[in-house]
C-alpha positions as CSV (number, residue, x, y, z in Angstrom):
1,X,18.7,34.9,9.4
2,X,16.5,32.2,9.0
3,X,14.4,33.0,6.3
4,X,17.3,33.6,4.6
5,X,18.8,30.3,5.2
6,X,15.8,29.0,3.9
7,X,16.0,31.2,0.8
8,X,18.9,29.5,-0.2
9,X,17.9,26.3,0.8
10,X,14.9,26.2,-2.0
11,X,16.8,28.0,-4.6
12,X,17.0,26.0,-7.6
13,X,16.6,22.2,-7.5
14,X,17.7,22.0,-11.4
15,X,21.3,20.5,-12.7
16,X,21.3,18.3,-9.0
17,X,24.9,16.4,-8.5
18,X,25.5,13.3,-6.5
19,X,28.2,12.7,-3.9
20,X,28.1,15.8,-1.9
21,X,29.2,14.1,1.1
22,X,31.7,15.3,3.3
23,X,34.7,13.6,3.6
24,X,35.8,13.2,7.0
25,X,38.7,15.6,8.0
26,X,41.9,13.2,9.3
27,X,45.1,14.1,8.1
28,X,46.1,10.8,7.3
29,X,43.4,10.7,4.9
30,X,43.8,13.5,3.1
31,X,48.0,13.1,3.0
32,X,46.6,10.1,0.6
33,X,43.7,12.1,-1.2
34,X,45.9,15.5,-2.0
35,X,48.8,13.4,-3.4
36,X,46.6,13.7,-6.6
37,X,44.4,16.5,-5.9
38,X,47.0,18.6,-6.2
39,X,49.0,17.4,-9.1
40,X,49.4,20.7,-12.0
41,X,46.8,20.9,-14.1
42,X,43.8,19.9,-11.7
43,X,41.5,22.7,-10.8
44,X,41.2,21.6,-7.5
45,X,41.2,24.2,-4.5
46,X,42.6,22.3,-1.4
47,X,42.3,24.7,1.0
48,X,39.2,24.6,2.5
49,X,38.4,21.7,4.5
50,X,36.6,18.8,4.6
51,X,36.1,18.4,1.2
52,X,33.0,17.7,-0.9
53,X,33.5,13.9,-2.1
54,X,32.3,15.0,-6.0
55,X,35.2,17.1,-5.6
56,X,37.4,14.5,-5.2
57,X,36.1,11.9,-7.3
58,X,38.5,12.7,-10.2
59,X,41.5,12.2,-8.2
60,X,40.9,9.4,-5.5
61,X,39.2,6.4,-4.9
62,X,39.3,4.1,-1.6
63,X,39.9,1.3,-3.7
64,X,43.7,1.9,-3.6
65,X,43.1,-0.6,-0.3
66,X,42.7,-3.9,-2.2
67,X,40.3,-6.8,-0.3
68,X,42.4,-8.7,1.2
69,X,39.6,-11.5,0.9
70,X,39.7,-14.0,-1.6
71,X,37.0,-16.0,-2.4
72,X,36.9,-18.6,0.0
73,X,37.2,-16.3,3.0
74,X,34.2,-13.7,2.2
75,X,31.9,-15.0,5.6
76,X,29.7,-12.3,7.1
77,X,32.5,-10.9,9.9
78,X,35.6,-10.9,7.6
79,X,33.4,-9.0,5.3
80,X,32.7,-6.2,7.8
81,X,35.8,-6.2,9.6
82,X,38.7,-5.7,6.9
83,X,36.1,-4.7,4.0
84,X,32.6,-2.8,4.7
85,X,30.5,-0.9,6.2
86,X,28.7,-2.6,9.6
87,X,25.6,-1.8,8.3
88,X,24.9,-0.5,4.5
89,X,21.0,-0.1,3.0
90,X,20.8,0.8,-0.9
91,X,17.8,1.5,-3.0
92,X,17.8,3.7,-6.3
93,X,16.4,7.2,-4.3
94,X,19.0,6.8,-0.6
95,X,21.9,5.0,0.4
96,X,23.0,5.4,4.3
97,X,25.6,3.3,6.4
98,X,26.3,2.5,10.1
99,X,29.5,2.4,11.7
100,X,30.8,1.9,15.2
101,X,33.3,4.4,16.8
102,X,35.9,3.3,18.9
103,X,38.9,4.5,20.4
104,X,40.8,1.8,23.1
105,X,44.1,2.4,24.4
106,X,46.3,1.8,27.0
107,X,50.0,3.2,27.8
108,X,52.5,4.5,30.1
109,X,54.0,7.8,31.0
110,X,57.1,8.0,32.8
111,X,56.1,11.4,34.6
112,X,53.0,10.4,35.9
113,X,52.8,8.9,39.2
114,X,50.0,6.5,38.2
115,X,52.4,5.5,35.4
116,X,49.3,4.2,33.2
117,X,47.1,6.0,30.8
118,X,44.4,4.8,28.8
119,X,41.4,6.2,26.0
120,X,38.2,4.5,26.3
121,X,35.5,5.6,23.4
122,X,32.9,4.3,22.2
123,X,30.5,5.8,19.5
124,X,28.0,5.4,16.1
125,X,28.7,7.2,12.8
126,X,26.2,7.6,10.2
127,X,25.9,8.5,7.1
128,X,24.1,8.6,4.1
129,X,22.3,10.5,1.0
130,X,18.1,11.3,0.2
131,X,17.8,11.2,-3.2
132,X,20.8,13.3,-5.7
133,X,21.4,16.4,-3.8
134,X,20.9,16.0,0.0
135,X,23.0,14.0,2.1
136,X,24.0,13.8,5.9
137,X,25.9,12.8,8.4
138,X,26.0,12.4,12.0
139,X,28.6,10.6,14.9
140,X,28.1,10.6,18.8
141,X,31.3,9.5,20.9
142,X,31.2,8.6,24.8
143,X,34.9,8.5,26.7
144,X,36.9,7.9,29.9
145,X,40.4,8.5,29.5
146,X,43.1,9.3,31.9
147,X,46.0,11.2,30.0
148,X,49.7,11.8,30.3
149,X,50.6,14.5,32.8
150,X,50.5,17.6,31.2
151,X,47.4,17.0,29.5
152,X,45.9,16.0,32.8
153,X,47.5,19.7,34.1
154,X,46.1,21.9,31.2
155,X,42.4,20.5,31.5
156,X,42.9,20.8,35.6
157,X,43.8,24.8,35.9
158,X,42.5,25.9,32.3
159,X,45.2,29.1,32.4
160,X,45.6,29.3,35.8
161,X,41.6,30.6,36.0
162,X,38.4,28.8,37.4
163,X,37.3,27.6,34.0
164,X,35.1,24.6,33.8
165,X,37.5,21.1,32.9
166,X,37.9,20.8,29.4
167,X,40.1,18.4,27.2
168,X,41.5,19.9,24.6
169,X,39.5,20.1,21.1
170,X,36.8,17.6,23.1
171,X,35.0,19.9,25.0
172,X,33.4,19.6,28.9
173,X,34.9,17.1,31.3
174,X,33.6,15.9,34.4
175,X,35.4,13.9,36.8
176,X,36.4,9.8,36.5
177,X,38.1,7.9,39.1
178,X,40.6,9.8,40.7
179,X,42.5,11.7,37.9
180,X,40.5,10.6,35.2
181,X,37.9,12.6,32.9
182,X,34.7,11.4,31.1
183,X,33.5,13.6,28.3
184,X,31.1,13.2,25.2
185,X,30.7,14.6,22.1
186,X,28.0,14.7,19.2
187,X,28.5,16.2,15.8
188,X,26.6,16.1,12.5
189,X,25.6,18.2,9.0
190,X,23.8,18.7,6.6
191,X,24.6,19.4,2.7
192,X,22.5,20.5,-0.1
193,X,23.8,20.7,-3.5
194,X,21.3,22.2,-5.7
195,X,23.6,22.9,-8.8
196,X,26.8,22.8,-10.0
197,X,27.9,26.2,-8.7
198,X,26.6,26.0,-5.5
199,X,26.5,23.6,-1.9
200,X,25.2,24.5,1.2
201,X,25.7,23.2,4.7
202,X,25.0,23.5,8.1
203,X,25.6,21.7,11.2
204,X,27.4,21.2,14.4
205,X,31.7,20.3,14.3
206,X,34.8,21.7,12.6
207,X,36.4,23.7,10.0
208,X,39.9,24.3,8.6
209,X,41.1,26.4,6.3
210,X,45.0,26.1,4.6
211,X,47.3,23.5,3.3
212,X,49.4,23.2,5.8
213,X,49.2,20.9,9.1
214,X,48.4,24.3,11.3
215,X,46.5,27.4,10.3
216,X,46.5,30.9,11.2
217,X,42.9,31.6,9.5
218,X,40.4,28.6,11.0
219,X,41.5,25.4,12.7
220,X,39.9,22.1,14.1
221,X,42.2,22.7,17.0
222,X,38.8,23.7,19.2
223,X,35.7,22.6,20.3
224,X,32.7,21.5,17.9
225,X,30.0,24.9,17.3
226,X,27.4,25.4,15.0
227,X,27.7,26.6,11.7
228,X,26.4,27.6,8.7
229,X,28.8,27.4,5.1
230,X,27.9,28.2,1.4
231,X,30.8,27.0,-0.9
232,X,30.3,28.8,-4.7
233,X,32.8,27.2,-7.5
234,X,32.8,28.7,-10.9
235,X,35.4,28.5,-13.5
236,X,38.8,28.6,-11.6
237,X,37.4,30.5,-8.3
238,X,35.4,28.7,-4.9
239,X,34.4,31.1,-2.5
240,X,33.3,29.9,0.9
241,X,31.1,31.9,3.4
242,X,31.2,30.9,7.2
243,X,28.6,31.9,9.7
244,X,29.4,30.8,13.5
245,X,27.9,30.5,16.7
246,X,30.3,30.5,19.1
247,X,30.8,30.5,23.2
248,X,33.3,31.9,25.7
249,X,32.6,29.4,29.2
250,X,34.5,31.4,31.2
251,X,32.1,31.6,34.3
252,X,33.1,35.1,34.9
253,X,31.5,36.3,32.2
254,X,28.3,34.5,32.0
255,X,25.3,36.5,32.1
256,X,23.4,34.8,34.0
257,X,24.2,31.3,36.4
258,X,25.3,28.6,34.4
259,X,24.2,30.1,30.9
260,X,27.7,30.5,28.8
261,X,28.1,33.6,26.7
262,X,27.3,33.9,23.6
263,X,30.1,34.8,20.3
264,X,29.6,35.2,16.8
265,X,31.9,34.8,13.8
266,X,31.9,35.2,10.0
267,X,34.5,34.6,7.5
268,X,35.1,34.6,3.7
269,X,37.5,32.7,2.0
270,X,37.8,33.3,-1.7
271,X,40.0,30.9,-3.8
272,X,41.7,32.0,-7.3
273,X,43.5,29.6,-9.6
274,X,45.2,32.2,-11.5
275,X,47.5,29.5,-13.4
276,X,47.3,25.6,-13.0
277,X,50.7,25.8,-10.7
278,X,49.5,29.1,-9.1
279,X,46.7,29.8,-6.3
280,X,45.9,32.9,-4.1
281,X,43.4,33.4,-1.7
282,X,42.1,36.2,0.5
283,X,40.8,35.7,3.6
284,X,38.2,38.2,6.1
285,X,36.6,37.3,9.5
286,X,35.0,38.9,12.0
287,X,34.1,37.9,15.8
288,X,31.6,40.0,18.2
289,X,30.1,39.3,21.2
290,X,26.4,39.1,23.0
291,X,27.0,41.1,26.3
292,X,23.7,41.4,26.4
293,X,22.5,38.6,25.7
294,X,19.6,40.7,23.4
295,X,22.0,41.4,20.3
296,X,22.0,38.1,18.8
297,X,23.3,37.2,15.4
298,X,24.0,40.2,13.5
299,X,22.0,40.1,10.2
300,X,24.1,43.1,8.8
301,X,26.8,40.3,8.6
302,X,24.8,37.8,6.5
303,X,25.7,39.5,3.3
304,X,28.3,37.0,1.4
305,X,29.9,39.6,-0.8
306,X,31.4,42.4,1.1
307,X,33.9,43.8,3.4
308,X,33.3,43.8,7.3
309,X,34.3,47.2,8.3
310,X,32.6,49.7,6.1
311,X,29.6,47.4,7.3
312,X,30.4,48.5,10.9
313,X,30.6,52.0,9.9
314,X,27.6,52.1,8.1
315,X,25.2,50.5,11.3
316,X,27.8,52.8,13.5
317,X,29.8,50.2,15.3
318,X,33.6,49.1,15.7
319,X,33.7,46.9,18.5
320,X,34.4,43.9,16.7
321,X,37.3,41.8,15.7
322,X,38.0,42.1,12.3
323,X,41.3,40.0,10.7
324,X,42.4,39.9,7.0
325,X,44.4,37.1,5.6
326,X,46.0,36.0,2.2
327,X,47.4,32.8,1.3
328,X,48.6,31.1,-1.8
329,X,50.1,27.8,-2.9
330,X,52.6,27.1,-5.7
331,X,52.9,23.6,-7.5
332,X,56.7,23.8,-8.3
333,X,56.2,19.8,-9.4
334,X,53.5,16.9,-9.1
335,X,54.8,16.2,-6.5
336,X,56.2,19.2,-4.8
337,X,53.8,22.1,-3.3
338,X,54.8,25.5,-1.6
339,X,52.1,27.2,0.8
340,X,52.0,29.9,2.7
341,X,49.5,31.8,4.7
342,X,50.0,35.8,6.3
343,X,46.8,36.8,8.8
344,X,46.5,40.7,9.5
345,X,44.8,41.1,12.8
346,X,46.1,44.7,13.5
347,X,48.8,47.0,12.7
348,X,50.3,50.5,12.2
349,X,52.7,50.7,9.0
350,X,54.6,53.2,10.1
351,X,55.3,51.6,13.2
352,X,56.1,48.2,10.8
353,X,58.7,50.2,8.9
354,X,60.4,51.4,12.5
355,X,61.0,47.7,13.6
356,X,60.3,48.5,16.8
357,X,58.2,46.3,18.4
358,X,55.0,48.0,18.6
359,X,52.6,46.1,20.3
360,X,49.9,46.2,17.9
361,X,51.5,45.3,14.9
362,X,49.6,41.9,15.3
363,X,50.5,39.8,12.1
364,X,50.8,36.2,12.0
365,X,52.7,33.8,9.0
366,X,53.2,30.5,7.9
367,X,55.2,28.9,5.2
368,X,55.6,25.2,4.4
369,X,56.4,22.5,1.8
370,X,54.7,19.4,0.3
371,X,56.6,16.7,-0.9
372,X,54.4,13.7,-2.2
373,X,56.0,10.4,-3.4
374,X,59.6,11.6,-2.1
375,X,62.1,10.5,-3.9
376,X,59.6,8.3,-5.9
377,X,59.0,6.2,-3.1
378,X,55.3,6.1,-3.6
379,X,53.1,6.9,-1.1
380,X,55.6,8.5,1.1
381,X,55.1,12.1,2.0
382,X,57.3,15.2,3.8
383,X,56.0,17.9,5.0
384,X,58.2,20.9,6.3
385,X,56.6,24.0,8.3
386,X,57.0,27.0,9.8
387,X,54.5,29.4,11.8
388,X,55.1,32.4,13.4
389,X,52.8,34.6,15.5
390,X,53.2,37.8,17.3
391,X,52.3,38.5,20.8
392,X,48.7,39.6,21.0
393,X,47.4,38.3,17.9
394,X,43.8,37.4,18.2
395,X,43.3,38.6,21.1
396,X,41.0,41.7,21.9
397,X,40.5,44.8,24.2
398,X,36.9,43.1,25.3
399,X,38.2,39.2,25.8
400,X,35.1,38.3,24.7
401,X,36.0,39.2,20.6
402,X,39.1,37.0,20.8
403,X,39.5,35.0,18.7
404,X,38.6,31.5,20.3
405,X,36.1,29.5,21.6
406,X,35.3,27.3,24.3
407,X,38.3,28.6,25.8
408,X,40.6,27.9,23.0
409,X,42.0,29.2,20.1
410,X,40.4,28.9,16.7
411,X,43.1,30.0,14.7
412,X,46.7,28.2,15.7
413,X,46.0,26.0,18.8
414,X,48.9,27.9,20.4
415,X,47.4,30.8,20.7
416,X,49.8,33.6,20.0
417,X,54.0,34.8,20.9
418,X,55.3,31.7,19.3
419,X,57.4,30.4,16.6
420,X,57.0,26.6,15.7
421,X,58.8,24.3,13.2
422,X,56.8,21.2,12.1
423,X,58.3,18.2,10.1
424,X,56.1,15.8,9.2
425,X,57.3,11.9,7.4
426,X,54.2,9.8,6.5
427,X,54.5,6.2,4.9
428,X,51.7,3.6,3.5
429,X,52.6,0.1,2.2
430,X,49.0,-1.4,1.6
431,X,47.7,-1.2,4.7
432,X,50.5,-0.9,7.2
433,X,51.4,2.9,7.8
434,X,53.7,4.9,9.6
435,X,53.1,8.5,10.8
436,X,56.2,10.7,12.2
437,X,55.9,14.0,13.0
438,X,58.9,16.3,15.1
439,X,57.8,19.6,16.7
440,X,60.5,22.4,17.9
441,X,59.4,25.9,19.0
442,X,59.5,28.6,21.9
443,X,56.5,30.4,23.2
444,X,56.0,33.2,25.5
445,X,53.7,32.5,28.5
446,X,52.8,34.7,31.7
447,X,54.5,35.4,34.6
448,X,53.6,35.5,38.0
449,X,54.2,38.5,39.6
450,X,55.5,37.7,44.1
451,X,52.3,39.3,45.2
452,X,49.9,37.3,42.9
453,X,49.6,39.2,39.4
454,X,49.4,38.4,36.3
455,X,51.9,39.8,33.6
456,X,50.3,39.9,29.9
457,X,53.3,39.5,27.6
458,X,50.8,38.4,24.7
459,X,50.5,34.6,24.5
460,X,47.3,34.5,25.9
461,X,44.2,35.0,23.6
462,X,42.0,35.2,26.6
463,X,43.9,38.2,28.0
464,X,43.1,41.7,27.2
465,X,45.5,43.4,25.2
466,X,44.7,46.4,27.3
467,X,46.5,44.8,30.3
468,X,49.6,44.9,28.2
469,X,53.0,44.9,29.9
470,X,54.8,47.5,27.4
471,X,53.7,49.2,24.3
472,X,57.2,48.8,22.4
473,X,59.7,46.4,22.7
474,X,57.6,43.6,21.7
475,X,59.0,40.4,20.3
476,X,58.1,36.3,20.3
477,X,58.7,34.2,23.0
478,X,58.9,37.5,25.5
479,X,57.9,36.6,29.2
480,X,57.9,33.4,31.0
481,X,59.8,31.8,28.2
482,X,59.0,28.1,27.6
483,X,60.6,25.5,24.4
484,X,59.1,22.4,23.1
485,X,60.3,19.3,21.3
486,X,58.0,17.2,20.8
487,X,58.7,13.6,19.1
488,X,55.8,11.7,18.3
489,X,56.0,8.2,16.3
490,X,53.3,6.1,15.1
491,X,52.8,2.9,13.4
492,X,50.3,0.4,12.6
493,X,48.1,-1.0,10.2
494,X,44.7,-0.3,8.8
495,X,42.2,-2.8,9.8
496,X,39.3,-1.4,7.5
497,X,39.7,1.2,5.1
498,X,36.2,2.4,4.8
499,X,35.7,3.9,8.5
500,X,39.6,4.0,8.8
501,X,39.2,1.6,11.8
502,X,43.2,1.1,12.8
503,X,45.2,-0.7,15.0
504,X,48.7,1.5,16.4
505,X,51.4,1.5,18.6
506,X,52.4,5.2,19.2
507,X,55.7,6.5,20.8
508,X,56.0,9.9,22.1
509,X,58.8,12.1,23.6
510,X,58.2,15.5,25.1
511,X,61.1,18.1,26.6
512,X,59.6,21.2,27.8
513,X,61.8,24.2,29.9
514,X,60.0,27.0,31.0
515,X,61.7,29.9,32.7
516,X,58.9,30.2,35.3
517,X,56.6,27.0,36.2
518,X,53.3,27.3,37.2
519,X,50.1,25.3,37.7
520,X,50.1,23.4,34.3
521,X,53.3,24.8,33.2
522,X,56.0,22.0,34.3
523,X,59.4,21.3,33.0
524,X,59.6,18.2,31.4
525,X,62.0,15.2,30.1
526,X,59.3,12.4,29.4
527,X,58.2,9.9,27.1
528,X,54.4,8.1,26.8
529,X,54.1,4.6,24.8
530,X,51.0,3.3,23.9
531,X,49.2,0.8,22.0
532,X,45.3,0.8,20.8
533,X,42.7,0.7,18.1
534,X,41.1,3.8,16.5
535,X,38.7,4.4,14.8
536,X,40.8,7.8,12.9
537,X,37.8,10.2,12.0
538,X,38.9,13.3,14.6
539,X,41.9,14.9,14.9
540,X,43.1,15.2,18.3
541,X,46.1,18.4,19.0
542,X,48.2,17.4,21.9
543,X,51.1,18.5,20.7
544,X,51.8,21.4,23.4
């Protein structure tokens, strides 16, 4: 594996491009960058995120946020507050900059018995290129936070099982205070571009894959892993290889004391533009696991250009978990975009045709629609969703091939039996904002049997779907039934443009019913306020 990384890594230093720098994933951001990216007649493939800033270049440029300095106010703090980097270094061969991380906020929650919740972080972002071709980038974050009840609930009993704490997309938790947790993070990569075709990366964070605000191939929903990607673009095609390292922390399953077991993923994604209104894609991934802890990174998965299973049948093995997945994305307007994505982790076609409910038709779909500039109001943008996963997708006979990490999903943050409706309203007037977005769905959890048991109706990646409760009969939102609406409202006003610093006040109401509560699984009528500033580089999912 590594000697072939490092093939690629010296292949051809001729044609070199500048500006192969990532551009931080926040979906603010990008609401602002794809409102011309995606306009017809752009070759642009928006799918596969974060994007390459030379890709970009054509389309956007920060300097839609005007100084607001004039030139009697330009003193050393105004300067770095509203208009540039803390700390920028220039010469003809590198540039990098310095940037402080922050994240303070404090608000209420009517459910909570504390009543107060806050978000203390504090980190460093850097940046920067060496010479035309290489550049990197690299952010550490430190935080405290006490959060709104049933965040507090889903980090405390992890699905009811003696996981270790972890808040949700942020990783390992310890203890603060008495219902508090303190957590870090680091995260950082690498990108070469040696010619036009081709850019390679590797490093430690997130991927996402799709147009949409969820998706059913690769989300940023979980934890930071290490990864390796290739991204190819010729003529009106980009195709992007994946290679993960991955961990299930589950302690039961650890080979040995405190050492967490090992997961591996790959994935394809190859990108068509058949028609400058038209894109389809195809999609292939595959997960397996170290029981062992001797099998290590597969090298029969390294090759970029093939499919996985006749690559299991030819070194004799099955025992991964293999999904396919297509999606496309029509531009009915410059401003108007339909998407939709269909995942294929397992099924039977006869037993498709028979409508009957067979457990292992395991599909997953999503369909959705951009509106930028809505109603030629410029800058404002709708976004309309649906997702719909059947019980059982990702998960796995051996638990340890679902597909998650870190004890969450990797795909839809839900997991799986779930429908979900997501309508999104987004608004910039220079720098003031306002950021809506309205969540309604129904999802089928577990239920807890009097003497103790566990039913497995199929919303729960890390359940075997051997421990199935019925083979037919099958449909979403089966078992301990829960619905969601969630109403989250935000508004503020962007302080510095270049590291997105921002200050907010943020409204959210949450009604959950469950048929069955449990640990973390509490019916609720609440609402949370807050105020803060934020440095907006990480999306955070706590809309469950």
């Amino acid at each position: 594996m590594k000697n072939t990384l490092l093939a690629l890594l010296i292949f051809s230093f001729s044609n070199i491009f500048a500006q192969d720098q990532n551009i931080r994933y926040s979906k603010f951001r990008y609401a602002e960058i794809e409102n011309g990216y995606n306009e017809i007649g752009n070759n642009s493939h928006t799918a596969v995120k974060p994007f390459i800033q030379r890709e970009t270049d054509n389309y956007y440029s920060s300097d839609i946020y005007n100084s607001l300095l004039d030139n009697e106010y330009k003193n050393w703090f105004a300067r770095k507050t509203f208009d540039e980097n803390l700390l920028r270094v220039d010469d003809d061969d590198y540039w990098f900059t310095l940037d402080p991380v922050v994240d303070f906020q404090i608000g209420t929650d009517n459910a909570s018995d504390e009543k107060s919740t806050f978000y203390n972080t504090r980190g460093v972002y850097i940046k920067g290129e060496l010479g035309e071709s290489f550049s990197f980038q690299s952010a550490f974050y430190e935080s405290q936070a006490i959060f709104p009840d049933y965040v507090t609930n889903w980090i405390n009993t992890s699905r009811d099982r003696k996981d270790p704490a972890i808040v949700p997309g942020l990783g390992l938790a310890k203890r603060f205070k008495d219902n508090g947790f303190d957590f870090p993070m680091a995260e950082g990569v690498i990108s070469f571009t040696p010619n036009k075709f081709f850019n390679l990366q590797f490093g430690t964070g997130k991927n996402f894959i799709g147009d949409g605000y969820r998706s059913l191939f690769l989300s940023d929903g979980a934890f930071n892993y290490p990864y390796a990607k290739i991204n190819t673009t010729f003529w009106n095609i980009k195709y992007t290889n994946y290679f993960m390292w991955m961990q299930d922390i589950r302690p039961e399953v650890a080979i040995s004391g405190e050492v967490h077991q090992k997961k591996f993923a790959t994935a394809h994604y190859l990108s068509w533009n058949i028609t400058d209104r038209i894109n389809i894609s195809v999609f292939e991934s595959i997960v397996w696991s170290d029981t062992t802890g001797t099998r290590g990174f597969d090298i029969n998965y390294i090759n970029p250009v093939i499919f996985y299973r006749p690559v299991e049948f030819s070194i004799g093995s099955s025992g991964g978990n293999a999904m396919l997945g297509a999606s496309t994305k029509i531009k009915l307007s410059n401003s108007i975009q339909f998407y939709g994505q269909l995942a294929l982790d397992e099924f039977t076609l006869k037993e498709v045709k028979a409508n009957n409910g067979y457990w292992a038709n395991k599909f997953a779909f999503q369909t959705g629609l951009n509106y930028y500039n809505a109603f030629g109001i410029e800058n404002l943008q709708l976004k309309s969703e649906i997702n719909w996963v059947n019980p059982y997708t990702y998960s796995h006979g051996d638990v340890l091939q679902n597909y998650g990490h870190f004890n969450q999903p990797i795909a839809h943050p839900w997991g799986a039996n779930f429908w979900e409706s997501v309508s999104l309203i987004r608004y910039r007037y220079n720098r003031f904002f306002i950021d809506s977005k309205l969540i309604i769905g129904e999802k089928g959890y577990d239920s807890v049997n009097d003497d103790g048991t566990v039913t497995n109706w199929g919303g729960d990646i890390y359940r075997s779907y051997r421990e199935r409760e019925q083979n037919y009969g099958n449909e979403i939102g089966q078992g301990n039934t829960g619905t969601l609406m969630y109403l989250g409202l935000k508004s503020g006003y962007i302080v510095n443009h270049l590291t997105n610093l921002k200050l907010f006040v943020d409204f959210t109401y949450r009604k959950f019913d469950i048929l069955q509560e449990q640990t973390y699984l509490k019916n609720s009528n609440d609402y949370m306020i807050s105020v803060g500033m934020r440095t907006d580089i990480l999306n955070k999912y706590f809309d469950f």
